[in-house]
TORKOL-4160 file (C-alpha; in steps of 0.2 Angstrom, whole numbers, padded with zeros to 4 digits, m for minus):
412
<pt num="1" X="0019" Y="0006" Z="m0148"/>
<pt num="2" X="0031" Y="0021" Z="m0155"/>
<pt num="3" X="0022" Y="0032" Z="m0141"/>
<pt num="4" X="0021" Y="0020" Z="m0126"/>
<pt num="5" X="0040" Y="0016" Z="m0127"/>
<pt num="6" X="0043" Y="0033" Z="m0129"/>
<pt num="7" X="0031" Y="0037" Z="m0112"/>
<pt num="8" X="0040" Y="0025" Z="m0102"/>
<pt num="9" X="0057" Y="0028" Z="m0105"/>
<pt num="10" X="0052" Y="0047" Z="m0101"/>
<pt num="11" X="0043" Y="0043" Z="m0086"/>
<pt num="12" X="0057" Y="0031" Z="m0079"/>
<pt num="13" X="0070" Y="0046" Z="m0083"/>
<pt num="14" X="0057" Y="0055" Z="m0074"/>
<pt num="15" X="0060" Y="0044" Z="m0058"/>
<pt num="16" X="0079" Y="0041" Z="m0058"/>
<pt num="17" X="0080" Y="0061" Z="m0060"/>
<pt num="18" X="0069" Y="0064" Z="m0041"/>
<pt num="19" X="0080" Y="0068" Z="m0029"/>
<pt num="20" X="0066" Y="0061" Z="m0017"/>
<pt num="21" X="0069" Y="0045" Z="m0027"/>
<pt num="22" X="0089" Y="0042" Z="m0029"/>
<pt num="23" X="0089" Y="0050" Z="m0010"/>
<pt num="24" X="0079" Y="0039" Z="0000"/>
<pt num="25" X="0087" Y="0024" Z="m0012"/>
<pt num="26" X="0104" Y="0029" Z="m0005"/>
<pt num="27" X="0099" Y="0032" Z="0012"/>
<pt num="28" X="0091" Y="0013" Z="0014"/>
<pt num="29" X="0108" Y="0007" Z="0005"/>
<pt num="30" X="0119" Y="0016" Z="0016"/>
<pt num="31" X="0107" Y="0010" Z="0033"/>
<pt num="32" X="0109" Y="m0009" Z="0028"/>
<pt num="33" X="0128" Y="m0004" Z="0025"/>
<pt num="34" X="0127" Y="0001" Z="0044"/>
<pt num="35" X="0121" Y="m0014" Z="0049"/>
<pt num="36" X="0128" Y="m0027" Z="0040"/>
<pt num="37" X="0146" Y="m0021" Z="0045"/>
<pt num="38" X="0142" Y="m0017" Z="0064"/>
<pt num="39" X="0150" Y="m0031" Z="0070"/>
<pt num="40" X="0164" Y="m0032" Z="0060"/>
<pt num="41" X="0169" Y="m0014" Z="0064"/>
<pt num="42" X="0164" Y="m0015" Z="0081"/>
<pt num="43" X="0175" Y="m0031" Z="0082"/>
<pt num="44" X="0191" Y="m0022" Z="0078"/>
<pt num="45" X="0187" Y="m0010" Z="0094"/>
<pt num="46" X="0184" Y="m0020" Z="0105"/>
<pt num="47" X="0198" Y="m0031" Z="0113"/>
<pt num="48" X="0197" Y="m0049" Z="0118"/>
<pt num="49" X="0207" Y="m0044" Z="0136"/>
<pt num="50" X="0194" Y="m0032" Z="0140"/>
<pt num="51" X="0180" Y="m0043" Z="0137"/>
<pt num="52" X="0185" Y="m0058" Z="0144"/>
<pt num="53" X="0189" Y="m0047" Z="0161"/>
<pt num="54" X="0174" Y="m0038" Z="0160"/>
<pt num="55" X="0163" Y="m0042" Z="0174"/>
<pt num="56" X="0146" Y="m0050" Z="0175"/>
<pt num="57" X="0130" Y="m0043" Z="0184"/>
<pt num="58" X="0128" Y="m0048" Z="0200"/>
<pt num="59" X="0116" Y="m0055" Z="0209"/>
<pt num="60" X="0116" Y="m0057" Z="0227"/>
<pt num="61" X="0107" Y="m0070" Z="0237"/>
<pt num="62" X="0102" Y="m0069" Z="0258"/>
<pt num="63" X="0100" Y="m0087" Z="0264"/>
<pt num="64" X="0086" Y="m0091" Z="0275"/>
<pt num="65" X="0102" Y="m0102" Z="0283"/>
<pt num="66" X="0122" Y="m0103" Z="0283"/>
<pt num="67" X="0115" Y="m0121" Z="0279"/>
<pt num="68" X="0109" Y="m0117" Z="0264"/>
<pt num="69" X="0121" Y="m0104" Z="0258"/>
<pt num="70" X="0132" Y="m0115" Z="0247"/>
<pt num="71" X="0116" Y="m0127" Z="0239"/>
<pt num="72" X="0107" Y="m0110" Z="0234"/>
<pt num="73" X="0125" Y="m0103" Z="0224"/>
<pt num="74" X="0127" Y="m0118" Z="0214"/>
<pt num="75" X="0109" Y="m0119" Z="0208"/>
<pt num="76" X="0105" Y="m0101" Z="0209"/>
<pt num="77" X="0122" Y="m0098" Z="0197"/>
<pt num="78" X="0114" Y="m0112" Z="0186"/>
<pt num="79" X="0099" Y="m0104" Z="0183"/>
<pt num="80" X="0108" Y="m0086" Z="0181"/>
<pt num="81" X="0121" Y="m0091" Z="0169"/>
<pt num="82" X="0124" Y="m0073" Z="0162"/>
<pt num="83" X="0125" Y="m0066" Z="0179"/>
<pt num="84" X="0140" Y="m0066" Z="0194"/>
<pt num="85" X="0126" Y="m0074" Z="0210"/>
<pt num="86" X="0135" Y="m0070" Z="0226"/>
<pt num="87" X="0130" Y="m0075" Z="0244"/>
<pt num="88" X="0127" Y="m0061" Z="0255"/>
<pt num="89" X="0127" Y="m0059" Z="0274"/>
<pt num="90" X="0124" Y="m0041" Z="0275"/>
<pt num="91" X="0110" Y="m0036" Z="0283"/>
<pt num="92" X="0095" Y="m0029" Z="0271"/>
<pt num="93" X="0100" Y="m0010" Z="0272"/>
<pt num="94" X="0117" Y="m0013" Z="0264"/>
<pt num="95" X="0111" Y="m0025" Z="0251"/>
<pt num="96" X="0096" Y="m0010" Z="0246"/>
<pt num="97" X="0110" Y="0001" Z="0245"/>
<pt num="98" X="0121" Y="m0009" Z="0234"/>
<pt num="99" X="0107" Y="m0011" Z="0222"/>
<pt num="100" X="0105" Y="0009" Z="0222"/>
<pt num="101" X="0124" Y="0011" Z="0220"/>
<pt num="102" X="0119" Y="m0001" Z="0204"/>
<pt num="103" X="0135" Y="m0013" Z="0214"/>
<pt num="104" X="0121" Y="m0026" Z="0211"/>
<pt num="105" X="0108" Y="m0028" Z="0198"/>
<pt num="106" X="0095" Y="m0037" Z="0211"/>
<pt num="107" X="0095" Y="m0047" Z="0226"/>
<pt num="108" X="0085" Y="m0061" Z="0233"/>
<pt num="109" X="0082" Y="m0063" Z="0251"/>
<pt num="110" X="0073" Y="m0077" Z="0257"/>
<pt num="111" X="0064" Y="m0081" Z="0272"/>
<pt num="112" X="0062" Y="m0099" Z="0269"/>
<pt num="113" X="0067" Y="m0111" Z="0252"/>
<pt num="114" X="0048" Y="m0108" Z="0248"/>
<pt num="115" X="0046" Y="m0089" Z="0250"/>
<pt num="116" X="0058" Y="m0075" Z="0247"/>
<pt num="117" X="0057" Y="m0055" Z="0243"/>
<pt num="118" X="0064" Y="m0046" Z="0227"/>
<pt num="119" X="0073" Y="m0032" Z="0229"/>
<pt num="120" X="0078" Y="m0021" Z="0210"/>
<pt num="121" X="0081" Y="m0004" Z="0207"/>
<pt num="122" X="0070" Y="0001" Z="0193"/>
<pt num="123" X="0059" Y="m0016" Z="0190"/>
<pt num="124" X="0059" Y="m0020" Z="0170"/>
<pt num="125" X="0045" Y="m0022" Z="0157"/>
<pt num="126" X="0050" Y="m0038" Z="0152"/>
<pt num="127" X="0060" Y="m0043" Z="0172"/>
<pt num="128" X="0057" Y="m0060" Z="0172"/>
<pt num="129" X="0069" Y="m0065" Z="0185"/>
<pt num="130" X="0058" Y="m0068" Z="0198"/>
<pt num="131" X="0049" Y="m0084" Z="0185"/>
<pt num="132" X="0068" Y="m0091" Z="0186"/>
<pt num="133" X="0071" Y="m0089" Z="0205"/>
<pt num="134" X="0054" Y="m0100" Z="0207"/>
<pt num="135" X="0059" Y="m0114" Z="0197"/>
<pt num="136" X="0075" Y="m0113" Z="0204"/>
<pt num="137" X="0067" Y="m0114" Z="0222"/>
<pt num="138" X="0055" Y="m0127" Z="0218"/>
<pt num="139" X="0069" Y="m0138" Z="0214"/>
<pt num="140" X="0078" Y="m0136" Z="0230"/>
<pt num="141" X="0063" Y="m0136" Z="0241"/>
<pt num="142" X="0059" Y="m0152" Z="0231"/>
<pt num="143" X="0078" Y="m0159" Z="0231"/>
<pt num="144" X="0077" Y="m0154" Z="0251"/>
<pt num="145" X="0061" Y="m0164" Z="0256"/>
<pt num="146" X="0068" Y="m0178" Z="0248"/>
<pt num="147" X="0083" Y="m0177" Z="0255"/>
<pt num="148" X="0074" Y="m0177" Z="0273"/>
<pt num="149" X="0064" Y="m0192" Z="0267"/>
<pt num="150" X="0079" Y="m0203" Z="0266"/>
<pt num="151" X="0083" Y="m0202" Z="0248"/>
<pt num="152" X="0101" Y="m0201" Z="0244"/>
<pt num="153" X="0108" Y="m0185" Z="0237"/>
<pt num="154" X="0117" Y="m0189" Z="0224"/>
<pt num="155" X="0101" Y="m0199" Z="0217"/>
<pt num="156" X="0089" Y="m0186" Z="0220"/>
<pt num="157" X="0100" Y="m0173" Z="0209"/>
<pt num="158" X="0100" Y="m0184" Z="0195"/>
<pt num="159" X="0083" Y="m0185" Z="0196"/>
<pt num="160" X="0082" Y="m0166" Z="0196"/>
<pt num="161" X="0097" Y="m0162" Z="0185"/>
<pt num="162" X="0091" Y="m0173" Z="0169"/>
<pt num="163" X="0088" Y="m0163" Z="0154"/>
<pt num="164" X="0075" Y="m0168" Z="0141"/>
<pt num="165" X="0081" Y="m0167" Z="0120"/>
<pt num="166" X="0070" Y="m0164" Z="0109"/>
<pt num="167" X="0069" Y="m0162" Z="0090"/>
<pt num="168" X="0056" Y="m0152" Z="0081"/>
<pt num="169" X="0051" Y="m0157" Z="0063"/>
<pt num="170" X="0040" Y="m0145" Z="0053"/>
<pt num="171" X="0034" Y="m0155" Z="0041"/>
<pt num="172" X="0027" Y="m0138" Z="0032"/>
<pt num="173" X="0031" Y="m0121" Z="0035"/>
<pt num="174" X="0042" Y="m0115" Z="0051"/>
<pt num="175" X="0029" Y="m0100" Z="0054"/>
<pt num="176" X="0044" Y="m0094" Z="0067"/>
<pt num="177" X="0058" Y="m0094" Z="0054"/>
<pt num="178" X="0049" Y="m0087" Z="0043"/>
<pt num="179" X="0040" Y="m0075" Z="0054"/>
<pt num="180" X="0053" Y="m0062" Z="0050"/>
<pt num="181" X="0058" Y="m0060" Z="0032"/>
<pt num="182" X="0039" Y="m0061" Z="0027"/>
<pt num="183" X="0035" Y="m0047" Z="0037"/>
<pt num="184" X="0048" Y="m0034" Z="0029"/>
<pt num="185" X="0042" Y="m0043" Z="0013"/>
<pt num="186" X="0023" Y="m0038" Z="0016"/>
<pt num="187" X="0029" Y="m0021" Z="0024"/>
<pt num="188" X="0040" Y="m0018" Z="0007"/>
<pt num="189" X="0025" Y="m0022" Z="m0003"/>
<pt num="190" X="0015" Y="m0012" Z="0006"/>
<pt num="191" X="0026" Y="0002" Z="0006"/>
<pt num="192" X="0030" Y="0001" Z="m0012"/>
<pt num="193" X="0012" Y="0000" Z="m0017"/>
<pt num="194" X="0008" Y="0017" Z="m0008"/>
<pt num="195" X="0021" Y="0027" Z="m0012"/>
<pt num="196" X="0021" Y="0023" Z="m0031"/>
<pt num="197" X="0003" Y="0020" Z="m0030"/>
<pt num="198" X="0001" Y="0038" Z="m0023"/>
<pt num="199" X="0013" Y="0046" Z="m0035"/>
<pt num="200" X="0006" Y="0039" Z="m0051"/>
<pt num="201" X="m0009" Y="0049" Z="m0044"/>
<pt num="202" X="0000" Y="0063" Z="m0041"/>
<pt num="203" X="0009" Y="0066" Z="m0057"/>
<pt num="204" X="m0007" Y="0063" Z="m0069"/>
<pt num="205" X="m0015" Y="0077" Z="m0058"/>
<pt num="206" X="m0001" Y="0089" Z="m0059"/>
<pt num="207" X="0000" Y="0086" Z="m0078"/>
<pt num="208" X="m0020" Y="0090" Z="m0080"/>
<pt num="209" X="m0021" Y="0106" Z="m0067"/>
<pt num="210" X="m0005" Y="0113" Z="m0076"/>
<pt num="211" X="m0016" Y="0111" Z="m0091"/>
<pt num="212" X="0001" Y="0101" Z="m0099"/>
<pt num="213" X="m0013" Y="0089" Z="m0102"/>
<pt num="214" X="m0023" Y="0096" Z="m0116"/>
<pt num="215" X="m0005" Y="0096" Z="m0127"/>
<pt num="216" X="m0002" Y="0080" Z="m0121"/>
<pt num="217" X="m0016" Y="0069" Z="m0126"/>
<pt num="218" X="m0018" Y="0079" Z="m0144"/>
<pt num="219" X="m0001" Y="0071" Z="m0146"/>
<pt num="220" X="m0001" Y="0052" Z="m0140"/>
<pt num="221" X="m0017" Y="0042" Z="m0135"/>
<pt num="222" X="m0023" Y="0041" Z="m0117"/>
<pt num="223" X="m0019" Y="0023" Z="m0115"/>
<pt num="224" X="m0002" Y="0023" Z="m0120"/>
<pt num="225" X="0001" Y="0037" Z="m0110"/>
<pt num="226" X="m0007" Y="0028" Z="m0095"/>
<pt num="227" X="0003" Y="0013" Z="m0096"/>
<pt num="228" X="0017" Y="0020" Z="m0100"/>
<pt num="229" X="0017" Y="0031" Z="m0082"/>
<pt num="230" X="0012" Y="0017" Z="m0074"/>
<pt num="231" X="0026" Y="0001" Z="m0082"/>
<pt num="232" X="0038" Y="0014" Z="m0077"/>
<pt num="233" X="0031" Y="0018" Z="m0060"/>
<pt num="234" X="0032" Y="m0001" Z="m0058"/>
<pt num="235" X="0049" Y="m0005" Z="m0065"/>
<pt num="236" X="0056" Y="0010" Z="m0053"/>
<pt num="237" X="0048" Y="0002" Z="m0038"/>
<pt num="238" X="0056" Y="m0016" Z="m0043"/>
<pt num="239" X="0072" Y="m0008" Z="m0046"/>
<pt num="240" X="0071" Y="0003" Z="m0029"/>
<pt num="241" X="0066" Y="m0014" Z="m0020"/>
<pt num="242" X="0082" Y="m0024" Z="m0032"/>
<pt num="243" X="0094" Y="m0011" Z="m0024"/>
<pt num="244" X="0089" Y="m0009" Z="m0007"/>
<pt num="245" X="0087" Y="m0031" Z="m0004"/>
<pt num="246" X="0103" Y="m0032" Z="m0017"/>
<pt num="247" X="0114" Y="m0023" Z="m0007"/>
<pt num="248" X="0108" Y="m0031" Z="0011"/>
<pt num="249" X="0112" Y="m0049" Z="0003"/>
<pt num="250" X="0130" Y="m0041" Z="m0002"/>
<pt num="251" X="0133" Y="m0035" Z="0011"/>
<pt num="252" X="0128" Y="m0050" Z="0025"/>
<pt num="253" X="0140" Y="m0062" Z="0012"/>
<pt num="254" X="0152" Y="m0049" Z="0014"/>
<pt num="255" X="0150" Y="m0050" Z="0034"/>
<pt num="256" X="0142" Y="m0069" Z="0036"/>
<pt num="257" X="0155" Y="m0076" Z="0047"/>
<pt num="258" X="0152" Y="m0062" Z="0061"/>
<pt num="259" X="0132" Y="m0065" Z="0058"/>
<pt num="260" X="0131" Y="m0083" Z="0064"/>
<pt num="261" X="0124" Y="m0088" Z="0078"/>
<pt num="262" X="0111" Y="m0075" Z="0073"/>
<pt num="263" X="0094" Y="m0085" Z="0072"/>
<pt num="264" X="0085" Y="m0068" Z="0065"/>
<pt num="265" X="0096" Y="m0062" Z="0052"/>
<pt num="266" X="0101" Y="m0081" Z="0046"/>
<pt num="267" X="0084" Y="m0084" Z="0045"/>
<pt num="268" X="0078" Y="m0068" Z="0032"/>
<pt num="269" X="0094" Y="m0071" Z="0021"/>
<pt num="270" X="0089" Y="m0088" Z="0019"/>
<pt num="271" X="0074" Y="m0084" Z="0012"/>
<pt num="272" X="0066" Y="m0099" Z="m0001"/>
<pt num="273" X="0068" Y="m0094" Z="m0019"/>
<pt num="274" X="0051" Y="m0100" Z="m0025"/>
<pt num="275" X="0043" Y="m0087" Z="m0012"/>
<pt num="276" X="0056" Y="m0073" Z="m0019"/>
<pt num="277" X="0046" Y="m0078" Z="m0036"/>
<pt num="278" X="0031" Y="m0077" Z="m0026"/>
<pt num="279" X="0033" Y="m0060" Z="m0020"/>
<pt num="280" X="0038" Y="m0053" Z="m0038"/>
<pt num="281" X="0022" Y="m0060" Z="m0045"/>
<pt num="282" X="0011" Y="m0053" Z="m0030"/>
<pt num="283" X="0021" Y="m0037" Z="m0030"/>
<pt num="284" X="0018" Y="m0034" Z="m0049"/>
<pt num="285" X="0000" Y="m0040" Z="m0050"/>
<pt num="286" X="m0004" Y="m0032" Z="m0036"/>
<pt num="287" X="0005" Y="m0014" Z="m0041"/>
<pt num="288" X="m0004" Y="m0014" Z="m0058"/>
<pt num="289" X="m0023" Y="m0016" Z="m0048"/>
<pt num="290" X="m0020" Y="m0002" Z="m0037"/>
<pt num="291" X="m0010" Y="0009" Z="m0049"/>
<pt num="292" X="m0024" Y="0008" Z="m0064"/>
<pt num="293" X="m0034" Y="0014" Z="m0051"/>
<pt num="294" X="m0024" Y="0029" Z="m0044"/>
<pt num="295" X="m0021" Y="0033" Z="m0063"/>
<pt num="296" X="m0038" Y="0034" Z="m0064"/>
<pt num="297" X="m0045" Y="0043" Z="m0049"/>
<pt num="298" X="m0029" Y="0054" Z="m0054"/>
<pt num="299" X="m0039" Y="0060" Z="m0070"/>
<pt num="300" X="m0052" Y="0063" Z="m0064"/>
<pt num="301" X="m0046" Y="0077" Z="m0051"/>
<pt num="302" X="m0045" Y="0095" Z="m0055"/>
<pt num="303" X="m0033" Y="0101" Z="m0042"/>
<pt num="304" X="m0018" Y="0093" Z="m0034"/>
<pt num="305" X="m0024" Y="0096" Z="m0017"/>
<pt num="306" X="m0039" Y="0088" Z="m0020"/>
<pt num="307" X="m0029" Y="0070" Z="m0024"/>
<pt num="308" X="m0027" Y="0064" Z="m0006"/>
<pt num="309" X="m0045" Y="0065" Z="m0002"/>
<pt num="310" X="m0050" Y="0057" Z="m0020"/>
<pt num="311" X="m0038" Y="0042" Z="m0016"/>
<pt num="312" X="m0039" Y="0042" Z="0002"/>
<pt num="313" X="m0054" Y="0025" Z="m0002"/>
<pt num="314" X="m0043" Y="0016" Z="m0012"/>
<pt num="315" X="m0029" Y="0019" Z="0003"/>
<pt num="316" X="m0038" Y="0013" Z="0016"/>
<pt num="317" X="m0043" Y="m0005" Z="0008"/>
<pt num="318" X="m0025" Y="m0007" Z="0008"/>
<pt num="319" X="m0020" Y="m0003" Z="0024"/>
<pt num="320" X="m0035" Y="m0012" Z="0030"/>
<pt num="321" X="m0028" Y="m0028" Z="0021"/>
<pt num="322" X="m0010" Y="m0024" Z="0027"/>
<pt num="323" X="m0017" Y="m0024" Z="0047"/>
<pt num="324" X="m0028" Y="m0040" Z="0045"/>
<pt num="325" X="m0013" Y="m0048" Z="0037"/>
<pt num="326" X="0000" Y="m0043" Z="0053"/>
<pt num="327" X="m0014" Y="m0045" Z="0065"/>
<pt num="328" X="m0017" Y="m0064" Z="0056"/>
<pt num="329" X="0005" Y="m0067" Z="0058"/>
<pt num="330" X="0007" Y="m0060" Z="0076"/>
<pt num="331" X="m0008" Y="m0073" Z="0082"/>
<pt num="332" X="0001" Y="m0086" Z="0073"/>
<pt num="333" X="m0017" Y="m0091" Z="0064"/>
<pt num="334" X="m0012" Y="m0087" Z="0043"/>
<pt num="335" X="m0026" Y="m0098" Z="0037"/>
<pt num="336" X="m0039" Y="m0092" Z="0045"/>
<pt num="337" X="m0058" Y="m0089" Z="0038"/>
<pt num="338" X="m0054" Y="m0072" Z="0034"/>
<pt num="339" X="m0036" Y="m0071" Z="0027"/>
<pt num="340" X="m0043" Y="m0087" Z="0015"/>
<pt num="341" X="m0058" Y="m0076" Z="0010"/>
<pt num="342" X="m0043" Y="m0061" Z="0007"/>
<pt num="343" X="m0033" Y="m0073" Z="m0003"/>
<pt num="344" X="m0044" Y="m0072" Z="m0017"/>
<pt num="345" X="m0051" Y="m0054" Z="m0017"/>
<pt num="346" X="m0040" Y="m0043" Z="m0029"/>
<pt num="347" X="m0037" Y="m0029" Z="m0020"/>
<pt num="348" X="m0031" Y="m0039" Z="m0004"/>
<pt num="349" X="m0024" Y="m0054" Z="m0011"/>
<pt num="350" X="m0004" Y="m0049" Z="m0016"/>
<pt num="351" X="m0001" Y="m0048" Z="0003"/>
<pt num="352" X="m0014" Y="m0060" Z="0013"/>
<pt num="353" X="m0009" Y="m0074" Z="m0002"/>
<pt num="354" X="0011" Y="m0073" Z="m0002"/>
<pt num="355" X="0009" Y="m0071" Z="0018"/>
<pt num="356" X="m0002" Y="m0089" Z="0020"/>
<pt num="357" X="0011" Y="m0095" Z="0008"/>
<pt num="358" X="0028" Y="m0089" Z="0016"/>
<pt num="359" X="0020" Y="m0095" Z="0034"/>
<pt num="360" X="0008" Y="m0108" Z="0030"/>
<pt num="361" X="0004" Y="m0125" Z="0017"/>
<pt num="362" X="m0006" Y="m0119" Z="0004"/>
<pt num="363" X="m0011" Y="m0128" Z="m0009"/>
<pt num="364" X="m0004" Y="m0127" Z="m0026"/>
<pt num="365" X="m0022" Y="m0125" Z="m0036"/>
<pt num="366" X="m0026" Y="m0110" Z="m0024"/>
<pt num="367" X="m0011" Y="m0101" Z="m0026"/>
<pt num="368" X="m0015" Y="m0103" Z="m0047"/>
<pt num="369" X="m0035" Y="m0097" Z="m0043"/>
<pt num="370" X="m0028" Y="m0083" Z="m0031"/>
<pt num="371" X="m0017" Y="m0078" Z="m0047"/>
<pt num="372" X="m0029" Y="m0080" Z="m0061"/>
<pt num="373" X="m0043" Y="m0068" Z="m0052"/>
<pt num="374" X="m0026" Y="m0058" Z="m0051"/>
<pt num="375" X="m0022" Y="m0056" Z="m0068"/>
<pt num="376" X="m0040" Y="m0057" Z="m0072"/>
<pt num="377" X="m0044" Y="m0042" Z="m0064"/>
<pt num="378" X="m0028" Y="m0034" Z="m0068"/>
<pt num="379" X="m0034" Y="m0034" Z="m0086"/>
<pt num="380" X="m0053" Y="m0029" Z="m0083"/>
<pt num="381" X="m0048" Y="m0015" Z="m0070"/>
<pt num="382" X="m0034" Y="m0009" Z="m0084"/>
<pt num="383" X="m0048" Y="m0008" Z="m0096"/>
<pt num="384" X="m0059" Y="0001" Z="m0085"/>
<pt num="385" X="m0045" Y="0012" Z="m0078"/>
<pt num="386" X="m0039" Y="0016" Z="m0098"/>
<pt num="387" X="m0058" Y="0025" Z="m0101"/>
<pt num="388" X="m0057" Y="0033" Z="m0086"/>
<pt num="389" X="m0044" Y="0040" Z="m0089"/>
<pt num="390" X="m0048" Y="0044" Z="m0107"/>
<pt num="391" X="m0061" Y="0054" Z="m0102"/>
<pt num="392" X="m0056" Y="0060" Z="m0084"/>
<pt num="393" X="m0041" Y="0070" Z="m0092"/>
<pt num="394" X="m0053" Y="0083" Z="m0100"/>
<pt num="395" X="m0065" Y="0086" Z="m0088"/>
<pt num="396" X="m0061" Y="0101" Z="m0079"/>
<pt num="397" X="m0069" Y="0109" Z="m0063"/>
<pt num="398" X="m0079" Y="0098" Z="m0050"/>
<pt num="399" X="m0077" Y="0081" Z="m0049"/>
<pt num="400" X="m0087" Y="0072" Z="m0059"/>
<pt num="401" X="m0100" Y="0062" Z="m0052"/>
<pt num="402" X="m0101" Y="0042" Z="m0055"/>
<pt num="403" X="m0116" Y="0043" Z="m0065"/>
<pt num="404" X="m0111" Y="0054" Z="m0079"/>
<pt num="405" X="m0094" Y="0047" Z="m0078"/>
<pt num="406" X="m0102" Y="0030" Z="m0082"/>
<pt num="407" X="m0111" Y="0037" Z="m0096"/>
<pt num="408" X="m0095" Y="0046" Z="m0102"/>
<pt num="409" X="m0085" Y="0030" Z="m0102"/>
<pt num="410" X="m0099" Y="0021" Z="m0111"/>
<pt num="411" X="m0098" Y="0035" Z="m0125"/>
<pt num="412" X="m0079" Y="0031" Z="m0125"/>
């Protein structure tokens, strides 16, 4: 126990010493700083005359008819609401030109209340004024026959004009408020469980082709040395991920009132505390499957530039499991076949399991199954990893093969 405690604190030393460490810490703690307190410092630059006078894009409309000239303003401005719509009578030259000049963001020019052209400078990705024009326009053409048919205005744009409420009641998860905060969740995770994965790898191959090894393991036993590099690779990741989450929720506290309004940022500071204990148990679990197992391939490498292509399997299941897992929350489908059949494999399960649970109903007897295989395997994988290990550290020169590496772990 002497010699594990002694290990970890070491190794954890070890960490907090890496600049690579303390500076990416800092730089994620001084990003979130930058955002949290945009809008207050922006706020005390700008100035409440200037914005209330600044003026709107315009939008400039050509009737078919002087007729219709005042019924397509009022309805054409209800359907731009962020935009200054202004009746034009120029003639189609000038109203190109002032879109060039950038005088006007776009223009509609209509040949009749049912079909119009759409004149824009430099036509947007996501331009989806031309959708809004068409509804607007069905609902004049529409108002417009009626109103030749002998039914009153007044009636006909109460008729047109009547809004319908509705209220939405999830009655399990909101998979679109939740969208968000489990995806940087999953990301951290996934982030965490590389990087520390990687470098738990890294430093047991770097100890074994300086040959620091051999006075090593003559003075503390292979396990605890193994777990003590890879507790304290853990507890650095947890501390890392404490920080960098720690200092966002300061800081949007600090800056809440100049956040609200702001469905997105609301919705990841408001994050359940059950799935916060949800994500610690999947994140450790999860770290202690995949680290064992770098540990190990670690050992079992002779030179430190053969450790990317030794570990380069073990990466790929993961990544694999990270893209099924986005791929599963961007179609909106969590629970299906293959993220339940994830849920319960090991090496998949700390993100396709806490993802089903922040966006879906899952219940509580699989979340406990999806655990115990956890834990389960954590243990076997630990054991497995530990002989490895044992043995891994002195061999020297090619990799050893499965086969007599089975045979060695038998003898140990």
């Amino acid at each position: 126990m002497n010699q594990f405690s002694t290990i970890l604190k070491f190794e954890l030393k070890s960490c907090f010493q890496k600049k690579a460490f303390v500076g990416i810490t800092i730089f994620l703690v001084l990003v979130i700083a930058f955002v949290m307190f945009s809008p207050r410092v922006f706020g005390m630059f700008s100035d409440d005359d200037t914005q209330s006078s600044e003026s709107k894009p315009v939008i400039l409309v050509v009737a078919d008819s002087p007729k219709n000239a005042d019924f397509l303003k009022k309805y054409f401005a209800k359907a731009f609401v962020d935009y200054d719509v202004k009746i034009s009578d120029k003639n189609l030259t000038d109203v190109k030109n002032q879109i060039i000049s950038q005088k006007a963001e776009c223009a509609f020019v209509l040949k009749s209340l049912s079909s119009y052209e759409y004149y824009v400078n430099n036509l947007s990705l996501y331009d989806s004024n031309t959708q809004i024009a068409d509804e607007a326009l069905e609902n004049i053409y529409r108002m417009n026959e009626m109103e030749k048919n002998g039914v009153p205005m007044e009636n006909v744009e109460k008729v047109f004009n009547t809004s319908i409420e509705h209220d939405t009641k999830a009655l399990g998860q909101n998979q679109a408020q939740n969208f968000f905060y489990t995806y940087i969740m999953i990301f951290a995770l996934y982030f965490v469980i590389i990087i520390y994965g990687q470098m738990v790898a890294t430093n047991v191959a770097t100890e074994k082709s300086s040959r620091a090894m051999e006075l090593l393991i003559t003075s503390a036993k292979p396990v605890s040395m193994m777990f003590g590099k890879i507790i304290a690779s853990c507890l650095a990741g947890l501390i890392q991920l404490v920080a960098v989450f720690g200092s966002a929720y300061l800081f949007y506290n600090i800056n809440k009132p100049y956040w609200t309004g702001n469905p997105l940022i609301e919705s990841i500071f408001n994050m359940p505390l059950e799935l916060l204990v949800y994500m610690v148990i999947f994140f450790i679990l999860g770290f202690f499957i995949y680290a064992f197992l770098y540990g190990a391939i670690g050992s079992t490498v002779s030179k430190l530039e053969d450790i990317n292509t030794a570990v380069m399997p073990l990466t790929l299941i993961f990544v694999i499991a990270f893209f099924v897992v986005v791929y599963s929350m961007t179609n909106g489908s969590v629970d299906n076949i293959m993220m339940v059949v994830c849920s319960y494999i090991p090496f998949t399960s700390p993100v396709a399991m806490f993802t089903r649970i922040a966006m879906s109903t899952v219940p509580f007897y699989e979340i406990l199954i999806s655990i115990a295989i956890l834990v389960a395997s954590v243990i076997g994988i630990g054991v497995i990893s530990a002989k490895i290990y044992r043995v891994g550290v002195l061999l020297y020169g090619t990799t050893p093969k499965i086969g007599s590496l089975l045979k060695a772990i038998k003898k140990a």
